[in-house]
MIFIKE-389402 format. One record per residue: residue in one letter; x, y, z of N, C-alpha, C, CB in turn. Coordinates in steps of 0.1 Angstrom, whole numbers, plus 5000, padded with zeros to 4 digits. Glycine has a CB too. Layout:
REM residues N
aXYZXYZXYZXYZ ...
***
This chain:
REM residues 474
x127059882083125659922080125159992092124859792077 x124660092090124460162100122860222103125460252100 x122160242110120260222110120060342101119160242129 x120560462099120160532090120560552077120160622094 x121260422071121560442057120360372047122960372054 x120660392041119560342032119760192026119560432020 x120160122030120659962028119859922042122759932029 x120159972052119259912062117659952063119859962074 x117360042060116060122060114860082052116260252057 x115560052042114960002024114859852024116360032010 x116359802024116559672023116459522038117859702017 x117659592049117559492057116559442064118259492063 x116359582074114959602077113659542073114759692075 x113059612064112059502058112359402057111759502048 x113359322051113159192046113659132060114059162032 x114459162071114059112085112759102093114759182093 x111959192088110559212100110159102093109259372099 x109959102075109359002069109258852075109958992057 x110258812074111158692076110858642091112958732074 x111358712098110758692113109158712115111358802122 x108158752111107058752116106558652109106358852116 x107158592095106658512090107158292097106958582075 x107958382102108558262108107958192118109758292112 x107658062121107157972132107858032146107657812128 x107158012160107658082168109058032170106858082178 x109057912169110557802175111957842163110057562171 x111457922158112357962146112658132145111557902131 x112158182153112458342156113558332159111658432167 x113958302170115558352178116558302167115858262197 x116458182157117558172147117458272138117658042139 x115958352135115958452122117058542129114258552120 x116758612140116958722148118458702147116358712163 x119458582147120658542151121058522137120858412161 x120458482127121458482113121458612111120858412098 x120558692108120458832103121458902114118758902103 x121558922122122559002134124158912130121858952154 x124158782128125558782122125758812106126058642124 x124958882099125158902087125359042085124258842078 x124359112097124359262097125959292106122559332106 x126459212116128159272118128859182112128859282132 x128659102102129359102091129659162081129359042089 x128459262080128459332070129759492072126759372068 x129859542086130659612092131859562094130259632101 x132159422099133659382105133559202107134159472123 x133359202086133559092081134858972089133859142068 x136059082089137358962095137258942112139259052091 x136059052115136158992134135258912134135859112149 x134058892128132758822132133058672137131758832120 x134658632127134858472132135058472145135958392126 x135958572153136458592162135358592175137258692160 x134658702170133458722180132658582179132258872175 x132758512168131458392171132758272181130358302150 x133958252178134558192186134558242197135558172184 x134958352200134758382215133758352226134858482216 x132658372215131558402226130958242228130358532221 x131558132217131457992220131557982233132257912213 x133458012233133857962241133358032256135057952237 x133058132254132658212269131758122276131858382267 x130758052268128957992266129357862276128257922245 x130557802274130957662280131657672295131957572269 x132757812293133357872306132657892316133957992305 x131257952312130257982321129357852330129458052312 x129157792316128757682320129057602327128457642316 x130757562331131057472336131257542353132157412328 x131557692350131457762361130057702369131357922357 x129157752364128057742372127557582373127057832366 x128157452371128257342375128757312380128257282371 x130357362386130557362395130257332409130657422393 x130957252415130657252430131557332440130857102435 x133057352434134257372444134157492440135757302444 x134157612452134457762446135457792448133757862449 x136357722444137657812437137557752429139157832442 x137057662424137357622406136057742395136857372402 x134957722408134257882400134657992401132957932403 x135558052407136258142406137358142395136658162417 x138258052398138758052384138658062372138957992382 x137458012368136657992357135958122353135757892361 x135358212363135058312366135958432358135158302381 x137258402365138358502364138958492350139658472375 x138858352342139458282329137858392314139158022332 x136958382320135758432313136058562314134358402318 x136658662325136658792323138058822315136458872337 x138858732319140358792311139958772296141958682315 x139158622291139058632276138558742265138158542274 x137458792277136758932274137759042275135458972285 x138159082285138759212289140059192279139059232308 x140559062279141759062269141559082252142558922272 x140359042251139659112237139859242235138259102235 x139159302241139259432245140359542244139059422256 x140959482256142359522253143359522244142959482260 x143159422232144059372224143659482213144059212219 x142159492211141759542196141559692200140259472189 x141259742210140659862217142259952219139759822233 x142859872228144159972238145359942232144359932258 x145259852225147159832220147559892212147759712214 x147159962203147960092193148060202206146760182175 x147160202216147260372226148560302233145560432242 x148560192240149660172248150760132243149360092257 x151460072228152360042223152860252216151959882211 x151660312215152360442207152660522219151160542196 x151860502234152660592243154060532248151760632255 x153760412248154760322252156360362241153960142251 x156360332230157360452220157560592224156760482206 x156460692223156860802234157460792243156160862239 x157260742252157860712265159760702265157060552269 x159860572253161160552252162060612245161160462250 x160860742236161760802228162160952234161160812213 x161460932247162861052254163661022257162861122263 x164160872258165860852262166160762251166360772280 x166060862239166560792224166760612224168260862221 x165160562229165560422227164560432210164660272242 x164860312206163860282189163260282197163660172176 x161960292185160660242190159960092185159760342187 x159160042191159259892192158059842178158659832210 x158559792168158059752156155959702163159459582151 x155859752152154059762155153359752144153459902162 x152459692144151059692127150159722140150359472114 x149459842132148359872137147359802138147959952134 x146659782149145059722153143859782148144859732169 x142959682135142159802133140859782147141559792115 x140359862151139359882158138059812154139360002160 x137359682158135959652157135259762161135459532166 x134159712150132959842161132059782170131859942151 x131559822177130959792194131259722204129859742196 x133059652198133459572208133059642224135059542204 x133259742227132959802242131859712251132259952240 x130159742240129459692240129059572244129259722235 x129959532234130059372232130559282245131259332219 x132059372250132259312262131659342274133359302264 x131259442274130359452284129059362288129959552283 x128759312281127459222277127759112281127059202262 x129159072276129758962282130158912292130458942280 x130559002299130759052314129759002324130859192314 x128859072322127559092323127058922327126759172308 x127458862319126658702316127558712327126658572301 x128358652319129558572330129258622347131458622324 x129258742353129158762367128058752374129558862370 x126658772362125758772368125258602373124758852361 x125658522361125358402365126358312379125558332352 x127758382381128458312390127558442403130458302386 x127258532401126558572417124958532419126558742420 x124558402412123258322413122058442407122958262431 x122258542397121058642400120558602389121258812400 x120858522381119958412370120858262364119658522353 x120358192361120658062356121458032346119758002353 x122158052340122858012327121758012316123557872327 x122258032304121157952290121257852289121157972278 x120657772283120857622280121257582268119657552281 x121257672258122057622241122857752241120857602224 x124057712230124857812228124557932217126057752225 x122957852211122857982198122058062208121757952179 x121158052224120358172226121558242235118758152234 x122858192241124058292241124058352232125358252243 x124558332221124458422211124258512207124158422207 x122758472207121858572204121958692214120558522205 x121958652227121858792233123258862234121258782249 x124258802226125158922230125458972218126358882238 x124958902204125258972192123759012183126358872183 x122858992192121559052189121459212175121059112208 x121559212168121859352160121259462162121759352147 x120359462168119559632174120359662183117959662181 x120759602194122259662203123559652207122259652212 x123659572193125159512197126059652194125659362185 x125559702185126759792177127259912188126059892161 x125859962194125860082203125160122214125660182197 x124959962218123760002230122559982226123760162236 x121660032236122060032250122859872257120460082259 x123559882267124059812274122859722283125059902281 x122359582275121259512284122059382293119759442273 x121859372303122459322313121659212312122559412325 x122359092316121358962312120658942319121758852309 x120858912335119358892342118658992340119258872356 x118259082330117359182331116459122316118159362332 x117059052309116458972293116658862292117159012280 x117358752302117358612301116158582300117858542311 x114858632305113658532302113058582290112558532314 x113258682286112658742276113358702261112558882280 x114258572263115058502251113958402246116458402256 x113558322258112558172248110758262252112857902260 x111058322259109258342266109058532262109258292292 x108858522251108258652248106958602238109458772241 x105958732234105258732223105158912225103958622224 x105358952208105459072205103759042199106759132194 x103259172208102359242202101259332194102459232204 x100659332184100759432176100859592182099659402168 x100259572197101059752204101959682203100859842221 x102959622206104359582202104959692193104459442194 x104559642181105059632167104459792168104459502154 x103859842167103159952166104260042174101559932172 x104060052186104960142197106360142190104960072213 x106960032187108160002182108460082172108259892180 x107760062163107860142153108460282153106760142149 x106860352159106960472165107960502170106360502172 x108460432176109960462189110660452178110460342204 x111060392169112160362156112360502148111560242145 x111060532143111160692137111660792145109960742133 x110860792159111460922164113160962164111060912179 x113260802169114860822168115660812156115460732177 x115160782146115960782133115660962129115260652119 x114460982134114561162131115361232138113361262134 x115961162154116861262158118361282149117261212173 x118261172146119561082144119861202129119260862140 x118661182119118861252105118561372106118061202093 x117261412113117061562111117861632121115561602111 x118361612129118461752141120261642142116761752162 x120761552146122161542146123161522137122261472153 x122461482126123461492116123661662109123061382104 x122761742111122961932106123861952116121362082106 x123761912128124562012141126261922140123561982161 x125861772138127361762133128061792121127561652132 x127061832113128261882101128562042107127361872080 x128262142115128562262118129662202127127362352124 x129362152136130262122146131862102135129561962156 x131661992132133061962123133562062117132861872112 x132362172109133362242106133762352111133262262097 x133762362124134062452133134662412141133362522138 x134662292146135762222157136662122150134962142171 x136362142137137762032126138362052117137561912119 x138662202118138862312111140062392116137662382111 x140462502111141862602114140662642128142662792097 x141662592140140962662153141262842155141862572168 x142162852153143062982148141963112147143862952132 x141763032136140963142129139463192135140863102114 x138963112147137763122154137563242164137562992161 x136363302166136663402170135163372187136563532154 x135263432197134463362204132763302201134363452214 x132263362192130963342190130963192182130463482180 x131963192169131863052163132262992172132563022151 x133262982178133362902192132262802197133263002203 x131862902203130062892211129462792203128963042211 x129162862195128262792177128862682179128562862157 x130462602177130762462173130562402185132062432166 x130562412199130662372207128862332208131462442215 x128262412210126862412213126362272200125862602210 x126962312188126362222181126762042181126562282167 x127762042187128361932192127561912204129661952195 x127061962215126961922226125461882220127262032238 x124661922210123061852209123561752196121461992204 x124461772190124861642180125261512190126461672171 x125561472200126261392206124761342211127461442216 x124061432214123061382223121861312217122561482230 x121961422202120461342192121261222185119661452176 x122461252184122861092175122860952187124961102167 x123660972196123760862205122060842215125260892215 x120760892218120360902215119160852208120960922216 x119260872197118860842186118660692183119560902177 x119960692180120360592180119760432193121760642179 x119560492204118860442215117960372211118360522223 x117160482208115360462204115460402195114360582201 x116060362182116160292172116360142178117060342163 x116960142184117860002192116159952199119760052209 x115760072207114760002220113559982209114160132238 x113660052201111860052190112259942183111360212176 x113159852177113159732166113359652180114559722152 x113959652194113359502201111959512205114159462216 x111559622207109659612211109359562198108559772216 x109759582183109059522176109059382172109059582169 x109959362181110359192179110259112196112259182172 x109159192202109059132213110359152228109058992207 x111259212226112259222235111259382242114159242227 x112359402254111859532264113359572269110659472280 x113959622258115259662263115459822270116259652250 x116359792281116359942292116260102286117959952299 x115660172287115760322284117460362283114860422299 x117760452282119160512281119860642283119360512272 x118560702280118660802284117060892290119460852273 x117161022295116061062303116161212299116261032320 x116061282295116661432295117561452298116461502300 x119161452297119861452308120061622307121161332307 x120061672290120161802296119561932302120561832290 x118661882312117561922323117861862335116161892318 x119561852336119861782352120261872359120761672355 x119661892369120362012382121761982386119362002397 x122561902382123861902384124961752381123861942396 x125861772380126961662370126161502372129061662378 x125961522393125661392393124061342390126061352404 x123261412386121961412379122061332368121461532376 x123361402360123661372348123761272343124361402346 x124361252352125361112350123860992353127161112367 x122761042359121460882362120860982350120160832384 x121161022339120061052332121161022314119261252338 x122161022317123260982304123360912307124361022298 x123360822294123560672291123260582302125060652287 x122260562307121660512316122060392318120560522314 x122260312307122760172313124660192313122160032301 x125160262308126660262311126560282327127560382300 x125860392333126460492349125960342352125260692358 x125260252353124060162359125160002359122360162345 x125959992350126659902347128359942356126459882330 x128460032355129660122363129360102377129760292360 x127760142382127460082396128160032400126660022398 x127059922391126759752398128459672398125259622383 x128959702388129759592388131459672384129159482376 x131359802391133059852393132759902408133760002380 x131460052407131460082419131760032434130560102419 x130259962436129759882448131059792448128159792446 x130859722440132859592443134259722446133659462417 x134159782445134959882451134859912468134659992444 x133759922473133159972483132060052485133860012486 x131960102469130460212469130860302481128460122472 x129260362487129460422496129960392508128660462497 x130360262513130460212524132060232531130060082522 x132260272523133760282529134060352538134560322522 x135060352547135760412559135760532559137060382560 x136260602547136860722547136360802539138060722545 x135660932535135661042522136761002510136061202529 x137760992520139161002504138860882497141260992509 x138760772506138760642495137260642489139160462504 x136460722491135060732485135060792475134060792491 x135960932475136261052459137261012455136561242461 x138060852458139060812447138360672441140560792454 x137360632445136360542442135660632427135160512457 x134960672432133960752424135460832407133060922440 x136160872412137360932402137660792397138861022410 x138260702404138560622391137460512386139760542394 x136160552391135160502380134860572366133960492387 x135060702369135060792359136460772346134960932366 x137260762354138260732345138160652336139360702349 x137360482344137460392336136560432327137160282342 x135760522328134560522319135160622309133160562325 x135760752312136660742301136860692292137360732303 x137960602300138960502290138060452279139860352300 x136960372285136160312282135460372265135360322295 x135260502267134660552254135960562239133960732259 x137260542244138060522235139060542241138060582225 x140160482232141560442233142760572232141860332222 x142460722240142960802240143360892252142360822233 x143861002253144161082266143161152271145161172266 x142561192260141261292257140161272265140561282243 x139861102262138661052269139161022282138060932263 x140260992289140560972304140961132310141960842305 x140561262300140961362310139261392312142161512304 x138261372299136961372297136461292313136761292283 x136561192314136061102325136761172337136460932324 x137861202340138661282351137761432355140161332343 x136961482345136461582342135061582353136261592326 x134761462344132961462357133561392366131161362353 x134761312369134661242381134861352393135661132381 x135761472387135961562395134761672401136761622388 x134261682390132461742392131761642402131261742375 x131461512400130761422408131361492424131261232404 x132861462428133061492441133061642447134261432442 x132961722437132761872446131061862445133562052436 x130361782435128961772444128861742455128361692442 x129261632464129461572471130361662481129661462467 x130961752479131761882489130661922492132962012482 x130562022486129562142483129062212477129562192486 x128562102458128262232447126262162451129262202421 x126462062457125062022452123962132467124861782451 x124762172475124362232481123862372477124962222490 x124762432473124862512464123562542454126162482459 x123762442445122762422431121262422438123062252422 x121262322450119862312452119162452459119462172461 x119962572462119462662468119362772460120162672479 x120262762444119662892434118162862429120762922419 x117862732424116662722417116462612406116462842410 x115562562399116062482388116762542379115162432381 x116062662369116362692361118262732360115262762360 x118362842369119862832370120962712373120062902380 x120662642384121062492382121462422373120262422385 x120062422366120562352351121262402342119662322344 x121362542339121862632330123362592336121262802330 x123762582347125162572350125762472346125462572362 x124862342349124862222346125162222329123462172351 x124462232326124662212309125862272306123562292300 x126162422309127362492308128562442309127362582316 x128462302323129762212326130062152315129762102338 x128962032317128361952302129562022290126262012298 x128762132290129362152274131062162274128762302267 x131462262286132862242289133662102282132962242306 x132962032286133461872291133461782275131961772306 x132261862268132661812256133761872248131661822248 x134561982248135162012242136561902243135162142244 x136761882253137761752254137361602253138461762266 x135961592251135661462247135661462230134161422255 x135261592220135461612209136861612205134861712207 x137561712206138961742204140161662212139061882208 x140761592204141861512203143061512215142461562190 x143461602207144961642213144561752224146161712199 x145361762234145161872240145761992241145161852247 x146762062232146862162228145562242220147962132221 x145362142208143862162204142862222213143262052200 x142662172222141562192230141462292238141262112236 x143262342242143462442251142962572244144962452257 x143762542228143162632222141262722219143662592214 x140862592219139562622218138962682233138762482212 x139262642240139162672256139462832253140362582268 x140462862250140963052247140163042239142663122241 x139463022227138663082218137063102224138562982206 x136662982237135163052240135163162251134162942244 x136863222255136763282268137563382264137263202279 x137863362247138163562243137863652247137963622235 x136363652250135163752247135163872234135063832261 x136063772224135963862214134663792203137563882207 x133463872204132563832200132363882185131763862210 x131363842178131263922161129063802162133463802140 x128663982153127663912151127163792145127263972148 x125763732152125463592146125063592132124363512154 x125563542119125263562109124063462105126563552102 x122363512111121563422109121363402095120463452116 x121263442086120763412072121963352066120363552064 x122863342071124063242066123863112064124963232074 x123263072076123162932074121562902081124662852084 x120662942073119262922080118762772083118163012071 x119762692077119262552081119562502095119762452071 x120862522100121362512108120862572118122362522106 x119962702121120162802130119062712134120262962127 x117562722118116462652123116562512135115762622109 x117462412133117362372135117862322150117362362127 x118962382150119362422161118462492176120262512155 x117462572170116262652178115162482182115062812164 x115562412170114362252172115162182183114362102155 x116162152180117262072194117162112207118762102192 x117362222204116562302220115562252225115962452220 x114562322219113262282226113462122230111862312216 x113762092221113261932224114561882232113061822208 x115361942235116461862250115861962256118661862252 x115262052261114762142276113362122273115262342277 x112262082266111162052269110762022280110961982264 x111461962291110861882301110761972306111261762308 x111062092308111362262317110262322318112462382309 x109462252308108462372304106862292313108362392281 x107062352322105662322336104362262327104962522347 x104262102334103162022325103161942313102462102320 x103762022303103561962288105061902289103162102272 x105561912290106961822291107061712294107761862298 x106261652307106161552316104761432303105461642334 x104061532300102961512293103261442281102361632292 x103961482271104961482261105561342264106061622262 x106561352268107361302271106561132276108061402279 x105361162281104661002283103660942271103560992299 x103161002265102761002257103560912243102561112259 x104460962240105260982232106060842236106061122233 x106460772247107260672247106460582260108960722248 x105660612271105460462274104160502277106260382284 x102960572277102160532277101160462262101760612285 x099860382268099160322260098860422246097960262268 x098360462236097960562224096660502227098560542207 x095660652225094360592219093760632203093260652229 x092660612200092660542183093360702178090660482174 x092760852183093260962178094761002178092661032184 x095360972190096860962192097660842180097060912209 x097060752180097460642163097360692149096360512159 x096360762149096260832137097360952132094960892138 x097161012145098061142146099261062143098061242162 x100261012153101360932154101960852138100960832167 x100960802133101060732121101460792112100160682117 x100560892108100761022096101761122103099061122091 x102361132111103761212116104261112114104161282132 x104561022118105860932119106060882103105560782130 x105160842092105560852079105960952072104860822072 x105561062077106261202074107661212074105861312083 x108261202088109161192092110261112086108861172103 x109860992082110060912077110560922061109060852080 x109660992053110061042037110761152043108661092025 x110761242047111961382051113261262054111461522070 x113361152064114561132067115261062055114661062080 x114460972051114860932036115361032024113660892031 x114461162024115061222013116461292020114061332005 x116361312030117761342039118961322036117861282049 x119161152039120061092035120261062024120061022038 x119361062010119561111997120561121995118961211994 x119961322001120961421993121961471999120361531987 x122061392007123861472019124761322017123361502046 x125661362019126561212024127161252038128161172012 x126661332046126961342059126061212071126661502063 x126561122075125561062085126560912090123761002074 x127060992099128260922109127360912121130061022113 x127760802126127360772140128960742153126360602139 x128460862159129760902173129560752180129261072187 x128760692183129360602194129260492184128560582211 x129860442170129960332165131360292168129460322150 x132560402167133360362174133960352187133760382170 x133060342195133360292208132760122211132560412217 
***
C-alpha cells in the first residue's frame, strides 16, 4: 500500500485519522501501532512476523544492556543487538548479490554454482534497520533512556508514515515525543497541507517524468540519439527528487497530524553550490545518520593524515551506496560522490566558490545528473552506453508538441527545484509554505489549493496505472 494509491487515500487514511482522534489519549499510540502493523502487512504479509519478533527481541537486548553494570557485558549486548539487525539486513537485502557474484566468481574456474532460492526483498527493511540501530547505540552512549514497554518500541520503529521510506528519525530526537505529545489543530491543519503538497509532487510532477524517463532509459538505448538522452536523464533526475521527496512531506505531514515532529529531509538540494552541499541538503537524515554513527566512529575529521580522511569519507559513500541496494550500480553510484566529496576538499570547492552561484550550481546539478545515470541504469555496459549517447553531440530537434504533457510539466519541476535561486521569493515561499505560522488569508488560500490539488491527484491516479515509488525498495 503505498500513500498515493487510492486504498490509502480513500480508505486507510480516513478511517485512521478517524479512529485515532476519536480515541482516548492512553489509547493513541496502540491506534497508531495496530494500523502500522496492518498497513506493512498489507505490503510484506510473510515478514511482518519476523519484524514483530525481532524488534521484541531487540526491546529486551537493549534493555538488559542498559541495566547493566559490567561494560563488557554492555558491550556485548551492544554488539549481539547490532548483529541481529545488520544480520537481518544482510540476509534479506545482500544474499542473492553476494551468493550470484559469489557463482560468478567461481564460474571462471568452471566450479558449479552453489544451489540458491532467491531472497525476496522486504520493503524498507534499510529503514527499518537503521532505526534500530539508532535505539540500540543511542541508548548504550546514555543520549536517552530506554522505553519502558515493548509496544512504545514498537511503535517507533514500525510507526507507518516512516517506516516504509523515511525519513530516517533517530530516537533520541522522538523518544519524548512517544507518551508526551498533543497534536494541535495547527497540527492537523499544517499536516495536512504538508501531506498534499507532497502527494502532488509525488502524482503530478514525478510520476509524468518517471514514465518519460522509463521510456527512454528502459528502452532500446541504441536507438537514442543525444537530445532524448538529455530528455531521459533530466526527467529522471526531477523524478527521483519529486517522488522520494514527496514522499517525505507525506511521511512529515501525517506525523504533525498526529502530534509527532519528524526531521526535514530534504532542503533544495538541487540549488547546492557543490557535491558536498548536496549531500547536507539530500536526504538529510541518511548524510546525518552516516555522520553520527559511521563517520565520526571512524575518525571524522580528526585524523592524522588527508589519506585516511579521503578513505574515510570514500568508504562512507560506498556504504551508502551499498546501502540504497543490493547491486554494483549503487556502490559505483556512492564511489561517484564519494569521489566528488574529496576533490572538494582538493580543490573544486575553491574553485566553485570563486565563479558564482549561479554557475556553481549549474555544475553541480550537471554532476548530480551524471551520477544518476548509474544510480538508474543497472548493468554497466548499459550505462556506458548511455554515457556515449549524452556525449554524441548528435543532436535532433525537441519535438515540443509531441508530448505537451511532459514538456509542461517538466518547465513545473524546474521552477519548483531552482525556486530558491530566484532573489527573495524563494526564501519567502519556501517559509511560508512549510514552517512558518498561516494567517486566516494564507488558510483560505492554502485550503482551496490544497483540495484542488487533491481532486487533480485523485483523478490522476484514476486514469494512469503508472505510480511506483523509487525508494520503496530500498
Amino acid at each position: 500500500m503505498v500513500f498515493s494509491s487510492i486504498t490509502f487515500l480513500c480508505y486507510f487514511l480516513p478511517l485512521f485519522l478517524l479512529v485515532y482522534y476519536l480515541a482516548d489519549t492512553r489509547y493513541k499510540n496502540a491506534v497508531i501501532l495496530a494500523f502500522s502493523v496492518f498497513f506493512y502487512s498489507w505490503g510484506a504479509p510473510q515478514f511482518v512476523f519476523i519484524l514483530l519478533a525481532s524488534t521484541f527481541l531487540d526491546f529486551y537486548l537493549v534493555r538488559w544492556m542498559h541495566r547493566s553494570t559490567n561494560s563488557k557485558r554492555k558491550k556485548r549486548l551492544l554488539s549481539l543487538s547490532i548483529l541481529l539487525n545488520l544480520g537481518l539486513l544482510a540476509y534479506f537485502k545482500y544474499a542473492n548479490f553476494f551468493v550470484e557474484n559469489w557463482n560468478v566468481f567461481f564460474g571462471l574456474f568452471d566450479i558449479a554454482p552453489s544451489p540458491w532460492t532467491a531472497v525476496v526483498l522486504p520493503i524498507g527493511i534499510s529503514f527499518y534497520t537503521f532505526q534500530t540501530l539508532t535505539y540500540s547505540i543511542d541508548v548504550y552512549r546514555k543520549a536517552h533512556n530506554p522505553l519502558q514497554k515493548v509496544s512504545d518500541y514498537m511503535l517507533y520503529i514500525m510507526m507507518f508514515p516512516q517506516l516504509i521510506a523515511g525519513p530516517i528519525v533517530r530516537f533520541n530526537h522522538i523518544a519524548d515525543q512517544i507518551n508526551q505529545r498533543q497534536e494541535t489543530w495547527d497540527d492537523r491543519v499544517l499536516g495536512f497541507y504538508r501531506f498534499i503538497i507532497g502527494l502532488s509532487k509525488k502524482v503530478l510532477i514525478a510520476n509524468v517524468m518517471g514514465a518519460k524517463a522509463d521510456e527512454l532509459m528502459g528502452g532500446d538505448l541504441i536507438i537514442l540519439d543525444a537530445t532524448t538522452a538529455w530528455i531521459g536523464i533530466l526527467a529522471y533526475t526531477f523524478q527521483i527528487y519529486f517522488d522520494f521527496s514527496g514522499y517525505s512531506d507525506m511521511a512529515i505531514g501525517i506525523g504533525r497530524m498526529i502530534g509527532f515532529k519528524f526531521p526535514e529531509n530534504f532542503d533544495n538540494p538541487y540549488t547546492s553550490r557543490s557535491i558536498s552541499e548536496f549531500w547536507r541538503r539530500w536526504h538529510i537524515t541518511l548524510g546525518a545518520w552516516m555522520r553520527d554513527y559511521l563517520y565520526i566512529p571512524l575518525g571524522g575529521n580528526r585524523v592524522n593524515s588527508k589519506a585516511r580522511l579521503y578513505f574515510n569519507l570514500w568508504l562512507v559513500f560506498l556504504a551508502s551506496g551499498l546501502w540504497h541496494g543490493a547491486s554494483w550500480n549503487f556502490v559505483l553510484w556512492g564511489a561517484f560522490h564519494g569521489s566528488f566529496l574529496i576533490l572538494d576538499r582538493l580543490f573544486l570547492l575553491k574553485i566553485l566558490n570563486k565563479i558564482g552561484t549561479i554557475p556553481s550550481v549549474l555544475f553541480t546539478f550537471f554532476i548530480t545528473m551524471l551520477g544518476w545515470v548509474i544510480f538508474r541504469i543497472e548493468h554497466f555496459e548499459d550505462a556506458m552506453i548511455y554515457y556515449k549517447k549524452l556525449f554524441s553531440f548528435e543532436f535532433s530537434a525537441i519535438q515540443w508538441s509531441s508530448d505537451p504533457k511532459f514538456f509542461s510539466i517538466l518547465i513545473i519541476a524546474m521552477f519548483f527545484a531552482f525556486f530558491r535561486l530566484i532573489p527573495n521569493f524563494g526564501e519567502r515561499i519556501q517559509d511560508q509554505v512549510f514552517f512558518n505560522s498561516y494567517t486566516n488569508r494564507m488558510l483560505i488560500t492554502m485550503f482551496i489549493t490544497c483540495s484542488l490539488l487533491f481532486v487533480l491527484c485523485l483523478a490522476s491516479i484514476v486514469t494512469t496505472g503508472f505510480n511506483p515509488f523509487i525508494y520503496f525498495r530500498f
